[in-house]
N, C-alpha and C positions, 0 to 999 in steps of 0.2 A: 554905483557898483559896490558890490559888500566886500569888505578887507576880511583877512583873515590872518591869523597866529602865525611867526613863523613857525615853517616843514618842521624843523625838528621837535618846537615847544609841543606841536599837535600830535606828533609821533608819541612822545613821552606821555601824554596825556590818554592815546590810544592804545597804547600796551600795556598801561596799568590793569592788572589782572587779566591780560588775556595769554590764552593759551600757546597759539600758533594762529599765525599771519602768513598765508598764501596768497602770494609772493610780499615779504616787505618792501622787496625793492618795485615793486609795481603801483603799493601805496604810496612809497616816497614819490615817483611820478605822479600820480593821481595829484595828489595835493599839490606838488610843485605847480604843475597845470592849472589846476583850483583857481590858488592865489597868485599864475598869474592872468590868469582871464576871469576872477572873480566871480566864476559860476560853479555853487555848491556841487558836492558830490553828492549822488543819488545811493541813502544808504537802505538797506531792506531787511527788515526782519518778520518774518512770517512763524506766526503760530496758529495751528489748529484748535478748535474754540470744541474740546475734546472735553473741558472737563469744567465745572460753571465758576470755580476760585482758584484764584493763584496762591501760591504762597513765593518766600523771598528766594526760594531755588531758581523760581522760575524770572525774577527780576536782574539777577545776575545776568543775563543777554539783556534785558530792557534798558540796564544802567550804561553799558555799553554803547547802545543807540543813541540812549542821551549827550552822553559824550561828542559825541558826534554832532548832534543837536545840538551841545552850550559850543562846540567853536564854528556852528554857525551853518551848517551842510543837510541838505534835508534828508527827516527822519522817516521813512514809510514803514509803516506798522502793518502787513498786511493779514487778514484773518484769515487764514485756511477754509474758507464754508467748502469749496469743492474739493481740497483735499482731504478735510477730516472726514468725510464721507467714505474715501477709498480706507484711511487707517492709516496710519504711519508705521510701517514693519520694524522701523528700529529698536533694535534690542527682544524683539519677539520670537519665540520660540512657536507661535503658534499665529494663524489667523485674528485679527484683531475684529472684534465684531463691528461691522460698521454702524455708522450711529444715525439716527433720521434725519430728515431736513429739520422739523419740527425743534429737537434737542441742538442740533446746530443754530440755529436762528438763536436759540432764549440763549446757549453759553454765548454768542458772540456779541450778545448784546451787554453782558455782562463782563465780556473782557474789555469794551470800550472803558465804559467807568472805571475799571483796575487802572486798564495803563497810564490812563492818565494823573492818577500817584505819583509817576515818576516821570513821564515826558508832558511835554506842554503844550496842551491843545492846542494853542493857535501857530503852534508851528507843527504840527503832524500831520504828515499825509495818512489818511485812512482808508486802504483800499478792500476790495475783497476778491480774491482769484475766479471765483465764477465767474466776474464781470466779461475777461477772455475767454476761460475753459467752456464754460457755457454757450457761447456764442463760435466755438469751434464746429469745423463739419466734420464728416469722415473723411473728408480727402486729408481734410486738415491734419485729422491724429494720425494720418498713415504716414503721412510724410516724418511727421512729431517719430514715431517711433521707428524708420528707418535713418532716424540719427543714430541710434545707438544701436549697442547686438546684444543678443543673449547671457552671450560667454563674459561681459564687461560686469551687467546686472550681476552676476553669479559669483565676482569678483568680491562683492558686498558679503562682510565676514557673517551678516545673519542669514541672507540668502546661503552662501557657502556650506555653513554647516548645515544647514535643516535639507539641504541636497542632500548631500553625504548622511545624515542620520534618517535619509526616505520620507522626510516627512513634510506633507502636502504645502506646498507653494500657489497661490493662488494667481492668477495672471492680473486680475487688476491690483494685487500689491506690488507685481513688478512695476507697472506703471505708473508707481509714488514718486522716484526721483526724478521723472520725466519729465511729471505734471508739475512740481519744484523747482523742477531747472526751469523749465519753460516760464515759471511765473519770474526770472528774473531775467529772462528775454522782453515778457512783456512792458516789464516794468523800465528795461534799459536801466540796470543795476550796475553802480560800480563797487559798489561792496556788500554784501551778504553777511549776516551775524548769523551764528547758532551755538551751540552747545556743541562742547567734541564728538558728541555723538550723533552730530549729525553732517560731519563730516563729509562723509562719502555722497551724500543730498546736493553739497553744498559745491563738490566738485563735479557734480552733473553740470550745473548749473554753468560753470565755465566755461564745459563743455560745447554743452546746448549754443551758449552765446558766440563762441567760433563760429559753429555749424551755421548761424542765422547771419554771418556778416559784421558782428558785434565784438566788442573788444570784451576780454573777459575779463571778469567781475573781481575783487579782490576777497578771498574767504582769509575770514575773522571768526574764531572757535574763543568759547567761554568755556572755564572749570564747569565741573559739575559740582555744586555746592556740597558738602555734606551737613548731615542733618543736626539733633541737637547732643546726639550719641558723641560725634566726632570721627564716625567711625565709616558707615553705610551711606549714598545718598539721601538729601530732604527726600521725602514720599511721607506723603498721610498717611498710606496704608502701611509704615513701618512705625507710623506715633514717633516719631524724629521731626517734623514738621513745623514752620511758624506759619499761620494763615496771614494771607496782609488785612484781611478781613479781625483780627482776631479785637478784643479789646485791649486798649492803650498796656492795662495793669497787667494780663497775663502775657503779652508781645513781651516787657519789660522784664519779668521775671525770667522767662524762657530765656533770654540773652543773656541773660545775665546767669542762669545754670549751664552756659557753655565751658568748657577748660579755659584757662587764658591763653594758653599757644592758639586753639582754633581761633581767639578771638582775634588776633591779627588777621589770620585769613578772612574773616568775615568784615573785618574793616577795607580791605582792599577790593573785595569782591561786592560789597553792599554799600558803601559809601562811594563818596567824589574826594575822599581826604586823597591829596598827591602821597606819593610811595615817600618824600624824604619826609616829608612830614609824618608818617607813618613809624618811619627808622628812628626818627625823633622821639614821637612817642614812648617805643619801644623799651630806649636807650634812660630815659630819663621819667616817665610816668609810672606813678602806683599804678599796679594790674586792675584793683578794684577800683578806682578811678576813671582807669583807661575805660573800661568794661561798663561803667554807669553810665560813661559819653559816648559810647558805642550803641548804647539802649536808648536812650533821650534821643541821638541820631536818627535811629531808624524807628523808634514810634513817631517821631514829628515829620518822619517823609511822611507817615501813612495815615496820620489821624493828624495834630495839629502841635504847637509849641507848646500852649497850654495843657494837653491832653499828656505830652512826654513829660513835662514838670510835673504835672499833680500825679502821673505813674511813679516817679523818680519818688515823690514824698511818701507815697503810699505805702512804696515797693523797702523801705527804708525802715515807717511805722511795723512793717510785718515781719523783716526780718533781724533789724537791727539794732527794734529797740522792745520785738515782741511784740507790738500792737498790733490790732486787726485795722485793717484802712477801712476809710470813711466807704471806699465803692470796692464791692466785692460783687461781683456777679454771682447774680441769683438763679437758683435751677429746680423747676418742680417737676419731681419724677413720680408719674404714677406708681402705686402700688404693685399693680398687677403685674412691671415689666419686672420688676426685684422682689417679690413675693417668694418667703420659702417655705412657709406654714405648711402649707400643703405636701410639699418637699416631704419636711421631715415629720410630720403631725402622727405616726404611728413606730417610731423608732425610737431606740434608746436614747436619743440625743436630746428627744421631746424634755425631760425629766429638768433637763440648763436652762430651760425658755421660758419665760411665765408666759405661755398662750390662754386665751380665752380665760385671763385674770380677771373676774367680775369690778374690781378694783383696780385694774390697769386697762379699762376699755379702748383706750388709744395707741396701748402698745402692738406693735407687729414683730415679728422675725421677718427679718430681709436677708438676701444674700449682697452681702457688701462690695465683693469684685463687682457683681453685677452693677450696682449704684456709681461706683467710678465710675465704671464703661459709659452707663447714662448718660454722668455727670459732665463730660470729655474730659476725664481725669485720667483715663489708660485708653489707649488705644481697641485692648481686648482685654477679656477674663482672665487668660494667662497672665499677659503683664498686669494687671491688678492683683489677680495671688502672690506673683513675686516681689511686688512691692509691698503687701500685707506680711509677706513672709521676712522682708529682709527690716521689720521694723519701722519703714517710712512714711509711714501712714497715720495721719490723727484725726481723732474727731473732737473739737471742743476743747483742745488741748490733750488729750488724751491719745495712748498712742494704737491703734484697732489690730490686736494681734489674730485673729481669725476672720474665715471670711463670713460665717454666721453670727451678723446681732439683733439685738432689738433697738428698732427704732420709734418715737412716737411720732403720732402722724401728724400733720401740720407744724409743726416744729421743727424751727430751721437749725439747722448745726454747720460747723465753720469746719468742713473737708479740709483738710492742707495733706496736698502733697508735695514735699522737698522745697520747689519755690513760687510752689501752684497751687491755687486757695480759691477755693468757691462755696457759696453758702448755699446750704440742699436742703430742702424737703420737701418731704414723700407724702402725696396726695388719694384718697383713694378713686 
């Protein structure tokens, strides 16, 4: 029979960065229970396999599970294939387009190999919600949605507004938290992980499991991370983002251009360091210290020990002693996508460019924001102009005040931006 931590060591250990525990005192039961019949709790965290990479926004619930996992309670990671199908309405102001089976299948197969970065195969349950939903009848989903009414749905503050603002609600988005609740019916769930904003999902789910005979589930809410701004959530599409996919040296740099306040929060929410040891740190470590073992931390979850040291030495040669590190990722960007000859080949501006230099047959005019963008150096043209604009941009040391230069072609040059470095060249 498995032992487990005393209630309260496990409590402390489970509240570290979470938001809100409905009900704690239902946890505190659960575990009591737990350790004294030695039978794990059944923990559940489902993601819809909506989009083919994670980044570490998205590991702040997965660290959570873990948790859960290191004091010994099993972890169910469940894939959403039948829900990511219907969309997840949270936070939408509009229909979500649904995605095919086909794009389902390939993301989900690609969030296996993610998760398990942070949780441990051979203790993870892998399940996937068609296995029930699929195998439901129509008597089935009628009964499913004479659990709940209209009027409750509508209660959901994005349902709420987009009534009130007349704007089209689709009936199978109603039927997202249903099919949500219901998968922690199937699963016989005693506690459910999500992000705050999935909140109102997570309390179906409680719901649903009264409704079925079942004692309801314990909901556990994670922050929503914010990004490397400080400011907005992680999102790709805001270029605030760390991929966990990313390489060792640029994960490293990006953590290390957080503020040092954020960086506490990212120690709490991305690490397993416990919170006094955290207060410790606070109290008594160099920022840039703290901050350098925050980065080695979280490149050796994602890549390896070795791969966070020789980031660490790298990341140190480029910034600290000015050297360019031995491994800079390499990027060859066609001509054609940053080509401006054409652009400008009959305007005043022509007169700045040595185009068609019989003695410069290699040189080109590119548009420079564009080559970032390329590069994944900005996210878009705008943010590459305003980084052009505000001076933080070099090329080869040098610092690229417009966004029109010549570049020659096959010849690499060493992009830095702020504490982001990749070595370019333009192909035709």
């Amino acid at each position: 029979m498995p032992t487990f931590a005393p209630v309260d060591e496990q409590l402390t250990y489970l509240k570290k960065g979470a938001a809100e525990i409905i009900r704690e005192a239902d946890l505190r039961a659960k575990l009591e229970k737990s350790r004294a019949t030695g039978k794990p709790l059944r923990v559940k965290l489902g993601m819809d396999p909506t989009a083919p990479d994670l980044h570490l926004g998205h590991t702040v619930v997965l660290r959570k599970l873990k948790h859960f996992q290191d004091l010994g309670h099993t972890a169910i990671f469940l894939i959403g294939d039948f829900t990511g199908m219907i969309g997840d309405p949270t936070g939408r102001s509009v229909t979500r387009p649904p995605l095919s089976r086909e794009q389902i299948e390939q993301n989900a197969e690609t969030y296996k190999e993610q998760v398990f970065k942070i949780l441990d195969p051979k203790k993870t349950v892998i399940d996937f919600n068609r296995r029930w939903m699929g195998a439901l009848t129509a008597d089935d989903f009628v009964r499913l949605m004479a659990k709940y009414t209209v009027s409750q749905l509508l209660e959901r503050e994005d349902f709420h507004k987009r009534f009130h603002e007349e704007k089209p609600i689709s009936v199978h988005e109603l039927l997202y938290p249903l099919v949500q609740g219901y998968d922690s019916v199937a699963l016989e769930a005693d506690v459910e992980l999500g992000g705050t904003d999935q909140k109102f999902n997570l309390l179906v789910g409680r719901e649903l499991q009264r409704a079925y005979g079942q004692a309801s589930q314990v909901v556990l809410t994670t922050p929503i991370l914010e990004g490397l701004d400080g400011v907005q959530k992680m999102s790709k599409s805001l270029g605030n983002a760390i991929g966990i996919h990313e390489p060792p040296l640029e994960m490293y740099g990006k953590i290390m251009s957080i503020s040092d306040e954020m960086m506490w929060r990212y120690y709490e929410l991305l690490t397993d360091v416990q919170v006094p040891d955290i207060e410790k740190m606070r109290r008594e470590a160099h920022p840039m210290q703290a901050k350098k073992d925050l980065a080695q931390r979280i490149v050796r979850d994602f890549h390896s020990a070795e791969a966070a040291q020789k980031a660490a030495e790298d990341w140190a040669k480029q910034f600290q002693k000015d050297e360019v590190p031995e491994e800079v990722e390499a990027v060859s960007i066609p001509l054609a996508k940053i080509n401006a000859q054409k652009d400008i080949l009959n305007t005043s501006e022509n007169s700045y460019f040595p185009l068609d230099d019989p003695q410069l047959p290699n040189i080109r005019l590119v548009w420079f924001d564009k080559l970032m963008t390329e590069a994944g150096l900005a996210a878009s043209r705008t943010e590459a102009g305003r980084k052009i604009a505000a001076n933080a941009v070099h090329a080869d040391g040098k610092k690229v005040i417009r966004p029109l230069v010549t570049i020659q072609l096959r010849s690499e040059k060493i992009i830095r931006l702020g504490k982001l470095m990749k070595k370019v060249s333009v192909t035709e």
